[in-house]
Chimera marker file (.cmm) of the C-alpha trace (Angstrom):
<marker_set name="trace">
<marker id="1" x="-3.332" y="-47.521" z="17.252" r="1" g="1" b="0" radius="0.5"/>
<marker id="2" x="-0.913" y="-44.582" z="16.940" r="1" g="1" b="0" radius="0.5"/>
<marker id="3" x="-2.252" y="-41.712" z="15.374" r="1" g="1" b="0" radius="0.5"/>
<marker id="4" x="-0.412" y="-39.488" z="12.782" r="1" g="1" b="0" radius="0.5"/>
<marker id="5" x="0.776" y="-36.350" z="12.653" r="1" g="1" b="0" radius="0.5"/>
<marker id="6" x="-0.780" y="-33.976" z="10.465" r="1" g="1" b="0" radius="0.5"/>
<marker id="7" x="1.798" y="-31.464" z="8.557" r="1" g="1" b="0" radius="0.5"/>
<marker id="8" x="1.073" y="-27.996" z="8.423" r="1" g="1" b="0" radius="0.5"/>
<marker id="9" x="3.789" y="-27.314" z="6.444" r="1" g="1" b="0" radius="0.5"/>
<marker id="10" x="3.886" y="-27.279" z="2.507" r="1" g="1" b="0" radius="0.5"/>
<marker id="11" x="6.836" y="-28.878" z="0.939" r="1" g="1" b="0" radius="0.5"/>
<marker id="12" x="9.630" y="-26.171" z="0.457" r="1" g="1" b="0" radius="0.5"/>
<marker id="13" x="12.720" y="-25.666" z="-1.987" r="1" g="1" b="0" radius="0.5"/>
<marker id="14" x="15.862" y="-26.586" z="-0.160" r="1" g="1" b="0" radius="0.5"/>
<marker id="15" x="17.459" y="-23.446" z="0.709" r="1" g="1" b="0" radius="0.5"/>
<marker id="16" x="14.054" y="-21.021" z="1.082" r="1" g="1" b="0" radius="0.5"/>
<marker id="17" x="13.460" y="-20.457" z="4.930" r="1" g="1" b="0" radius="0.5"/>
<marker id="18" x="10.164" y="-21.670" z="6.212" r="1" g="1" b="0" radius="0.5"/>
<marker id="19" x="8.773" y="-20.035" z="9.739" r="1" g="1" b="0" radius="0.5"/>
<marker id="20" x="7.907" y="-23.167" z="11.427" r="1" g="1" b="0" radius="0.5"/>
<marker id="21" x="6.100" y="-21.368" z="14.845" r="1" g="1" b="0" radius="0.5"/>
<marker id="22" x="5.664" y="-18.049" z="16.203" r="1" g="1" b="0" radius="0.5"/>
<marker id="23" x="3.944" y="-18.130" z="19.884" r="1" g="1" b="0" radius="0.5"/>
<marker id="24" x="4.344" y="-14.250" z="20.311" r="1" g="1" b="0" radius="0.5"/>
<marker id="25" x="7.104" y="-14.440" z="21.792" r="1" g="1" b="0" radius="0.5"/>
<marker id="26" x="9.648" y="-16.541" z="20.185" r="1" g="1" b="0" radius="0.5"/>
<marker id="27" x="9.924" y="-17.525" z="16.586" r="1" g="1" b="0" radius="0.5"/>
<marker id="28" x="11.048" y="-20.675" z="14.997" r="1" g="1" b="0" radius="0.5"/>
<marker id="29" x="12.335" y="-20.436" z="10.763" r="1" g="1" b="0" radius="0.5"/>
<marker id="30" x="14.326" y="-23.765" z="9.907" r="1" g="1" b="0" radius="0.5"/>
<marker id="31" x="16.005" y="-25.219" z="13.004" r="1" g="1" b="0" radius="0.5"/>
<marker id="32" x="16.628" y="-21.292" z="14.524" r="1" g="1" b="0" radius="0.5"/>
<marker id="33" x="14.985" y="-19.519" z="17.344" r="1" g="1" b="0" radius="0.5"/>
<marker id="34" x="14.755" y="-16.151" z="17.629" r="1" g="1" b="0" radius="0.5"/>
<marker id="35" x="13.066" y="-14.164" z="20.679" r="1" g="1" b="0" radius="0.5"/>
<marker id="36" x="13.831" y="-10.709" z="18.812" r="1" g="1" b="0" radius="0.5"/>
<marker id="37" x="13.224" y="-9.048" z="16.169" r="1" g="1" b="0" radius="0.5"/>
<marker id="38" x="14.268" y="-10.121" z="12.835" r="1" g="1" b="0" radius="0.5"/>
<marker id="39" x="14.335" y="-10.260" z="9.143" r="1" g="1" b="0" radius="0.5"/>
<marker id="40" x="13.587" y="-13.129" z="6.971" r="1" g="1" b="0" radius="0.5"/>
<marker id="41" x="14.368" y="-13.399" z="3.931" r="1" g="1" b="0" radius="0.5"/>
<marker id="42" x="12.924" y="-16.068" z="1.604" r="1" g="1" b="0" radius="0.5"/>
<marker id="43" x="16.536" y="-17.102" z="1.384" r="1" g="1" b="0" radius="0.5"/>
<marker id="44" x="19.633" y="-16.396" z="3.087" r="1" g="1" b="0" radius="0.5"/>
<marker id="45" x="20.405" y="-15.428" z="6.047" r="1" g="1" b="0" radius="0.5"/>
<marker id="46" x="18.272" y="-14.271" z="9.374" r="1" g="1" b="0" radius="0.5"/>
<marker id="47" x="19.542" y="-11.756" z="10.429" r="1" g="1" b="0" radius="0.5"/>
<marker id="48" x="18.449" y="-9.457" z="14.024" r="1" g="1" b="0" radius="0.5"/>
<marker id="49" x="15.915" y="-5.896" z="12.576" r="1" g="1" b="0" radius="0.5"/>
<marker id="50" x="17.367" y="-3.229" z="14.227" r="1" g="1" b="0" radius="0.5"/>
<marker id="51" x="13.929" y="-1.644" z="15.053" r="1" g="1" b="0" radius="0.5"/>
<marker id="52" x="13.317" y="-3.047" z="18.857" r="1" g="1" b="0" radius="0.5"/>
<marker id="53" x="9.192" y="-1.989" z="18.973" r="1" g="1" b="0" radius="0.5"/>
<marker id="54" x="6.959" y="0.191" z="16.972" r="1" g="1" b="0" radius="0.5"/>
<marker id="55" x="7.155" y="3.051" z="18.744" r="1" g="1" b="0" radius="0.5"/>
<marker id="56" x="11.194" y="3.315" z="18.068" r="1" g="1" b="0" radius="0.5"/>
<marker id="57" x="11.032" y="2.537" z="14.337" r="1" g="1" b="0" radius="0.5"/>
<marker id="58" x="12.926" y="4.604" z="11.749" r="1" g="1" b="0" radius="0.5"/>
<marker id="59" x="13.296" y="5.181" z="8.250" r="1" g="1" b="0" radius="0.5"/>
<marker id="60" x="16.286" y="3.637" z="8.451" r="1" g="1" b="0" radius="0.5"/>
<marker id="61" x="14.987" y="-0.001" z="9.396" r="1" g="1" b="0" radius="0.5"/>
<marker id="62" x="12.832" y="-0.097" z="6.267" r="1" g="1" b="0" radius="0.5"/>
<marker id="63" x="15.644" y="1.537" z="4.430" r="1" g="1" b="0" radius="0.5"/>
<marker id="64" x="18.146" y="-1.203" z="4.818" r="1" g="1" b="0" radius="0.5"/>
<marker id="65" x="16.081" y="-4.426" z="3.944" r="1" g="1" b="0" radius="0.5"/>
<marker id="66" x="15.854" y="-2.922" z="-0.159" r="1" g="1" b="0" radius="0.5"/>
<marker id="67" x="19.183" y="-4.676" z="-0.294" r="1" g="1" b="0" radius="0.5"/>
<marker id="68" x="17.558" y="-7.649" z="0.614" r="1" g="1" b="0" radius="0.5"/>
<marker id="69" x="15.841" y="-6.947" z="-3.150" r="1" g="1" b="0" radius="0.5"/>
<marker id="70" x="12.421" y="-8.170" z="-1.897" r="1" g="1" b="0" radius="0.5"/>
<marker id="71" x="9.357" y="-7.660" z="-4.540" r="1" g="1" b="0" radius="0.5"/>
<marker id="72" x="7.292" y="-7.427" z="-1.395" r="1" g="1" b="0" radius="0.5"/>
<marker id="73" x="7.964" y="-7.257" z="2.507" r="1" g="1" b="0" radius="0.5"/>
<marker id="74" x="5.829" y="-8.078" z="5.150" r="1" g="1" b="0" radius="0.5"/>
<marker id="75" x="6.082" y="-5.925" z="7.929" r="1" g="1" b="0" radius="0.5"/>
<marker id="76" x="5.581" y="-7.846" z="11.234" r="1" g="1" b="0" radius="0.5"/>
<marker id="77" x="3.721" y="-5.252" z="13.794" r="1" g="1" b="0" radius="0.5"/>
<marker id="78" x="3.738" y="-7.306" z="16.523" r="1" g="1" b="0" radius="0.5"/>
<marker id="79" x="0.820" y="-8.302" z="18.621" r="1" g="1" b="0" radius="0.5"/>
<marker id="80" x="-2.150" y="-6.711" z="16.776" r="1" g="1" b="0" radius="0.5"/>
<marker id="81" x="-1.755" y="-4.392" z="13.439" r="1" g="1" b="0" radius="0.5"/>
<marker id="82" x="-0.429" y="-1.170" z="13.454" r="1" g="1" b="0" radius="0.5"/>
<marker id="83" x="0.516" y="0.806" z="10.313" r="1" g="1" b="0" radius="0.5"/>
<marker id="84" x="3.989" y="2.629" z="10.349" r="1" g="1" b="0" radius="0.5"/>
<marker id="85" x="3.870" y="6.056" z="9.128" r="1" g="1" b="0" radius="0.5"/>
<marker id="86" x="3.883" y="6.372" z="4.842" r="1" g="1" b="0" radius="0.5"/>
<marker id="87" x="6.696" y="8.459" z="5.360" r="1" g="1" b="0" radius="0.5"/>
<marker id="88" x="9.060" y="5.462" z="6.850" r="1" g="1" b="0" radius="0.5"/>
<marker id="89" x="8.302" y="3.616" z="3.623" r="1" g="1" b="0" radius="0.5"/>
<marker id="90" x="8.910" y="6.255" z="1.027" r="1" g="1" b="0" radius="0.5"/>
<marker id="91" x="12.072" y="4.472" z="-0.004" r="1" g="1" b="0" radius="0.5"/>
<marker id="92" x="10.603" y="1.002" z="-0.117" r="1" g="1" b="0" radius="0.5"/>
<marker id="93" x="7.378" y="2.285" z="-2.595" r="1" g="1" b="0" radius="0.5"/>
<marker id="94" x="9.351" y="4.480" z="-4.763" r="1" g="1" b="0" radius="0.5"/>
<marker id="95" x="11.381" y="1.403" z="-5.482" r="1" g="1" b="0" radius="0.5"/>
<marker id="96" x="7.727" y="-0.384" z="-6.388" r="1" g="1" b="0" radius="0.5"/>
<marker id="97" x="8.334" y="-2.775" z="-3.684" r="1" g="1" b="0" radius="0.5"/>
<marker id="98" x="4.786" y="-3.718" z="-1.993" r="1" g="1" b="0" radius="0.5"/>
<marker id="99" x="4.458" y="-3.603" z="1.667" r="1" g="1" b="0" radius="0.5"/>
<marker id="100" x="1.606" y="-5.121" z="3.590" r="1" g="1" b="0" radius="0.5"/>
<marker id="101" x="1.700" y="-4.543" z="7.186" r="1" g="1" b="0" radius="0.5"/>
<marker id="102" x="0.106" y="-7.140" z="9.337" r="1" g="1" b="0" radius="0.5"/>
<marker id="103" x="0.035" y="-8.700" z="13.205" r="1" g="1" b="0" radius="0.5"/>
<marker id="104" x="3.285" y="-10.770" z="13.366" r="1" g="1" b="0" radius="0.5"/>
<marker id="105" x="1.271" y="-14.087" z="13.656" r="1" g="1" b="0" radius="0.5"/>
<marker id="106" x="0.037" y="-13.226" z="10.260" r="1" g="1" b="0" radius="0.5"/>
<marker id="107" x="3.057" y="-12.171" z="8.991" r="1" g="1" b="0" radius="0.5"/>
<marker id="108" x="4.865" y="-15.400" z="9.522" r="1" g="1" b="0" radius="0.5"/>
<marker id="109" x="1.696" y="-17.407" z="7.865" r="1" g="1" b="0" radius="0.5"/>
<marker id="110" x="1.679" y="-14.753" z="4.847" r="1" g="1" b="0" radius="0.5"/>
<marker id="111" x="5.861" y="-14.837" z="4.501" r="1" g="1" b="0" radius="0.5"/>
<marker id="112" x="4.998" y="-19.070" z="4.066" r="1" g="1" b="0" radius="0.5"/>
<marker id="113" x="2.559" y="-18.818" z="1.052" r="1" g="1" b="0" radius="0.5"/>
<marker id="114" x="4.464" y="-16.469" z="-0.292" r="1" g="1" b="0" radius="0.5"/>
<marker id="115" x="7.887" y="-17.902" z="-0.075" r="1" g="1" b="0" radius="0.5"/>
<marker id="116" x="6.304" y="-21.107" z="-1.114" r="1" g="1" b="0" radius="0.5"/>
<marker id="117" x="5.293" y="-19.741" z="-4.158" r="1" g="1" b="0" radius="0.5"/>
<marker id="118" x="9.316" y="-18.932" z="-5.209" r="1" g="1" b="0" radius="0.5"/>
<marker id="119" x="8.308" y="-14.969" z="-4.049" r="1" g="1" b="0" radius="0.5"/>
<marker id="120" x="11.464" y="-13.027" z="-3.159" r="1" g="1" b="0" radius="0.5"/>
<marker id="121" x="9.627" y="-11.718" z="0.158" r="1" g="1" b="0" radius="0.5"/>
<marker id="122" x="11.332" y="-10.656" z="3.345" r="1" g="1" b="0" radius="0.5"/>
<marker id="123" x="9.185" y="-10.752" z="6.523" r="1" g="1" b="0" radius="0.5"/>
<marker id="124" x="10.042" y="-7.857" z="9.010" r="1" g="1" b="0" radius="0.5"/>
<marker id="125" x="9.190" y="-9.351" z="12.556" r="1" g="1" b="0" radius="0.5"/>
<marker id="126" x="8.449" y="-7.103" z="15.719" r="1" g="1" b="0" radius="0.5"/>
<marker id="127" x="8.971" y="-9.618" z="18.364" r="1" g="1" b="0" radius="0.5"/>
<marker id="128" x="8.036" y="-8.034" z="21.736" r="1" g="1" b="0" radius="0.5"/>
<link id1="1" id2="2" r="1" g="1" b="0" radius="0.2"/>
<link id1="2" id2="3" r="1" g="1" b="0" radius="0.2"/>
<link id1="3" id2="4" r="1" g="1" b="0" radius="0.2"/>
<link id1="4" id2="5" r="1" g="1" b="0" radius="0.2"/>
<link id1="5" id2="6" r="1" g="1" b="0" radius="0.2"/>
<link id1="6" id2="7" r="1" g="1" b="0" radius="0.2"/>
<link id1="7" id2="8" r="1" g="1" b="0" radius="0.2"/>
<link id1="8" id2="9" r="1" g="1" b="0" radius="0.2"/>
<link id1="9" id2="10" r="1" g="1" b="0" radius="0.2"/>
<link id1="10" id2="11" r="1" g="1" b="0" radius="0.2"/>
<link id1="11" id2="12" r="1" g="1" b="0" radius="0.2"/>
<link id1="12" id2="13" r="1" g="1" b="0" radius="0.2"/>
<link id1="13" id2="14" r="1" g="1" b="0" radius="0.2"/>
<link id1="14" id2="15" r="1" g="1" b="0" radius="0.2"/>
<link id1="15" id2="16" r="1" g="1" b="0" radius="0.2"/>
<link id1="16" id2="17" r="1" g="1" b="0" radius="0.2"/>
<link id1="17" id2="18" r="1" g="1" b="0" radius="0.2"/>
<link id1="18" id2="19" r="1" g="1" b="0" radius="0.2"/>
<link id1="19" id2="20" r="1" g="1" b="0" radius="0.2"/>
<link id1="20" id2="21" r="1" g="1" b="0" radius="0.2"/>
<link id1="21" id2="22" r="1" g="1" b="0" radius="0.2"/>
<link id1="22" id2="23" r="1" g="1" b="0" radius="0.2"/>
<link id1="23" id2="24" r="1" g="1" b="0" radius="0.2"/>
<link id1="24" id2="25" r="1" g="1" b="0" radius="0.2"/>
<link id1="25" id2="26" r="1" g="1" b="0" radius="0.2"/>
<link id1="26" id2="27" r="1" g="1" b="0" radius="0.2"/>
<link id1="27" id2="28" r="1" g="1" b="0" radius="0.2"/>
<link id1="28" id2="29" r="1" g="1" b="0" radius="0.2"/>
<link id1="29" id2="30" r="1" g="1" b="0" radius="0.2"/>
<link id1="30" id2="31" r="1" g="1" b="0" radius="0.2"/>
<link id1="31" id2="32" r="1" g="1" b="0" radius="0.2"/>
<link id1="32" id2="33" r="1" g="1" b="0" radius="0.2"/>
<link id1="33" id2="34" r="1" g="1" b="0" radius="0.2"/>
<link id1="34" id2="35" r="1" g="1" b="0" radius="0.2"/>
<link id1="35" id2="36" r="1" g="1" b="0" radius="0.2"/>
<link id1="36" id2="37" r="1" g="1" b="0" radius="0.2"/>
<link id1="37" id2="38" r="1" g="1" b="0" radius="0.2"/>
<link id1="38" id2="39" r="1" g="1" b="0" radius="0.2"/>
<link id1="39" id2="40" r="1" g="1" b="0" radius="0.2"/>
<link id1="40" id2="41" r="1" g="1" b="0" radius="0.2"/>
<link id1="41" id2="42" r="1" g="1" b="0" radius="0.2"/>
<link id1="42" id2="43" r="1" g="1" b="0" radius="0.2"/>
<link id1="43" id2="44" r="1" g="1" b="0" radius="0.2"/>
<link id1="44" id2="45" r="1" g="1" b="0" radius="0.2"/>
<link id1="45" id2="46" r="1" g="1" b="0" radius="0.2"/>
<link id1="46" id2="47" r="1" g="1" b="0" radius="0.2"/>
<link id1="47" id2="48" r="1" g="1" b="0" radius="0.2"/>
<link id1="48" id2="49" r="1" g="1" b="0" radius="0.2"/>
<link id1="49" id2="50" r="1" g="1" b="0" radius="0.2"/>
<link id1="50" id2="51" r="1" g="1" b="0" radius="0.2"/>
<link id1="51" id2="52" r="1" g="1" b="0" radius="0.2"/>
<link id1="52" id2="53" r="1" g="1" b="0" radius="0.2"/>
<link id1="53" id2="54" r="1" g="1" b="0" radius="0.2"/>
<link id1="54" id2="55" r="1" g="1" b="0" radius="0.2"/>
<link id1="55" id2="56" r="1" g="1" b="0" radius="0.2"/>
<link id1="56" id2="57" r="1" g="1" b="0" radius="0.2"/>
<link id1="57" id2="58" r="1" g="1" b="0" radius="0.2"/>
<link id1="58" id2="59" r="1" g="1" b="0" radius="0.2"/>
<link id1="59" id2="60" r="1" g="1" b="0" radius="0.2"/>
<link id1="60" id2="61" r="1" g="1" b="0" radius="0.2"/>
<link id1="61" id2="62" r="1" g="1" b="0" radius="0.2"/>
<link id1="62" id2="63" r="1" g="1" b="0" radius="0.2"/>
<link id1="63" id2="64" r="1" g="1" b="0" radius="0.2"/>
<link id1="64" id2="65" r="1" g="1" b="0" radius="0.2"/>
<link id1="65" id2="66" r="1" g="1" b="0" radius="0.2"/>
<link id1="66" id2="67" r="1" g="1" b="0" radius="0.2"/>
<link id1="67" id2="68" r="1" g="1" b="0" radius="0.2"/>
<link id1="68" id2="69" r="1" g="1" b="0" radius="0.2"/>
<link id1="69" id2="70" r="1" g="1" b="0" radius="0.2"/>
<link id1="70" id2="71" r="1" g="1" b="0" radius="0.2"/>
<link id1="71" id2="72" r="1" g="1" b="0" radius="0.2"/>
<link id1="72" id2="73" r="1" g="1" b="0" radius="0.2"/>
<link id1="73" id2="74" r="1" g="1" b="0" radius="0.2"/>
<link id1="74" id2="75" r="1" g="1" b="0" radius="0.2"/>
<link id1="75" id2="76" r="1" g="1" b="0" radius="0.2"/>
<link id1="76" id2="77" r="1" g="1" b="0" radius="0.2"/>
<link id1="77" id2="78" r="1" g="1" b="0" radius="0.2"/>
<link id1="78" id2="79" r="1" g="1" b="0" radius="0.2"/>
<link id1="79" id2="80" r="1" g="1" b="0" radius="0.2"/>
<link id1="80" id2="81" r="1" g="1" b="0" radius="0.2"/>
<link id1="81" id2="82" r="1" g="1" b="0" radius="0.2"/>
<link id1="82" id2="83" r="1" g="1" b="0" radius="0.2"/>
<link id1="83" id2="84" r="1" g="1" b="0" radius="0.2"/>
<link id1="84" id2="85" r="1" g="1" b="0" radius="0.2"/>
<link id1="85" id2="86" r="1" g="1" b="0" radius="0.2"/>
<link id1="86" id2="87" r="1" g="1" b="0" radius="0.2"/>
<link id1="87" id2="88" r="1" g="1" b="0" radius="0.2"/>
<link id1="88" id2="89" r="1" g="1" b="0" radius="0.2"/>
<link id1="89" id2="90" r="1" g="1" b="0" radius="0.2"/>
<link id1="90" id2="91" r="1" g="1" b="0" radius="0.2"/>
<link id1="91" id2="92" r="1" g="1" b="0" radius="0.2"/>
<link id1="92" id2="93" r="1" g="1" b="0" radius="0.2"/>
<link id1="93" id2="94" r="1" g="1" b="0" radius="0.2"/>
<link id1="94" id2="95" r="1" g="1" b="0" radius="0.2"/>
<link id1="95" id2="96" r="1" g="1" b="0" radius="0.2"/>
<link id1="96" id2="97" r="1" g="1" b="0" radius="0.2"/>
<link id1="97" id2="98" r="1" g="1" b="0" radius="0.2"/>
<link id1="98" id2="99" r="1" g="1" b="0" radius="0.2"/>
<link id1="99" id2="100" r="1" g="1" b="0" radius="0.2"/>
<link id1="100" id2="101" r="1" g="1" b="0" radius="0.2"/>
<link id1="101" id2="102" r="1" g="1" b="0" radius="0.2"/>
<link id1="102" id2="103" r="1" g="1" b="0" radius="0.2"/>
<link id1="103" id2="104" r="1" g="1" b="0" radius="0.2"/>
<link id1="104" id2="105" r="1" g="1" b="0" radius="0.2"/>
<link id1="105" id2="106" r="1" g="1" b="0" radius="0.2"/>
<link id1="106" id2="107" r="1" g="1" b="0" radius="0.2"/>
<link id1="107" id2="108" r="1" g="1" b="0" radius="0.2"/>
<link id1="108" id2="109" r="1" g="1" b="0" radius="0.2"/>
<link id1="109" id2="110" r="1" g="1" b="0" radius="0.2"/>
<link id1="110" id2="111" r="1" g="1" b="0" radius="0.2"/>
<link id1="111" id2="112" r="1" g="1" b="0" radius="0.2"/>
<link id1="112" id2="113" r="1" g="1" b="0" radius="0.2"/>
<link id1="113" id2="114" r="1" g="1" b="0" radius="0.2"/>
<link id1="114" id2="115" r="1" g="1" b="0" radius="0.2"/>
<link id1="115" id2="116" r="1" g="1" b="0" radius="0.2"/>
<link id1="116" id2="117" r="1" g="1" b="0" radius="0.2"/>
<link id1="117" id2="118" r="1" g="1" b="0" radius="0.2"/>
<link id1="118" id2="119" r="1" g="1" b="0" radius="0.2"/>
<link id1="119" id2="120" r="1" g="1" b="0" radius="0.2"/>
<link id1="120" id2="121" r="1" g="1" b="0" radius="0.2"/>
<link id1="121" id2="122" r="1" g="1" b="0" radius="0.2"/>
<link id1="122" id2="123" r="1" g="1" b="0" radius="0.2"/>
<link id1="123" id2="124" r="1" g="1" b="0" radius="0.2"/>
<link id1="124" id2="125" r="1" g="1" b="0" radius="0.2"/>
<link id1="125" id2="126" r="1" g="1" b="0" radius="0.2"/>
<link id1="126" id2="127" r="1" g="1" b="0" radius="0.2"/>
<link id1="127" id2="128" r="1" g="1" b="0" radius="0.2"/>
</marker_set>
């Protein structure tokens, strides 16, 4: 008797980008795989985050994803949690957007509740 696949997946709203698998070192969101960095929007486009690691990150990567006009980003740190300096997010919080910093696994499970919910949340992915 065949068995049956058990989804993992909620249901989404056509057009809101679900992260289907992150392994650490490539990501899956729809029917795209990316083995860099990027941003995810809960709609739109994926597009490559110009910060390469955490040790290289600028203002200006946070910076540029407010005109994404998230209420809340996810910042991806890669492998295991790392904070980025309160000063690289000064834009992003004086806007009253919330940022949660997290592993990237978590991340990508956080950005899927979230965007499931009809949040406007961008996930910023460190992908080693």
């Amino acid at each position: 008797m065949p068995t049956q696949g058990v989804k993992f997946q909620p249901d989404f709203l056509d057009g809101v980008n679900t992260i289907g698998r992150f392994d650490g070192a490539k990501l899956v969101v729809g029917t795209q795989t990316f083995d860099r960095s990027v941003v995810v929007p809960w709609a739109g486009a994926i597009v490559p985050w110009t910060a390469a690691d955490f040790e290289t990150l600028r203002q200006v990567d946070f910076d540029a994803l407010l005109a994404l006009r998230p209420e809340i980003v996810l910042f991806g740190s890669g492998s295991r949690l790392r904070f980025p300096s309160p000063a690289l997010l000064r834009e992003l919080i004086a806007r009253r957007v919330g940022v949660e910093s997290m592993d990237t696994a978590a991340a990508c499970r956080t950005y899927n509740v979230l965007a499931a919910e009809g949040r406007n949340v961008v996930a910023a992915l460190l992908i080693p």
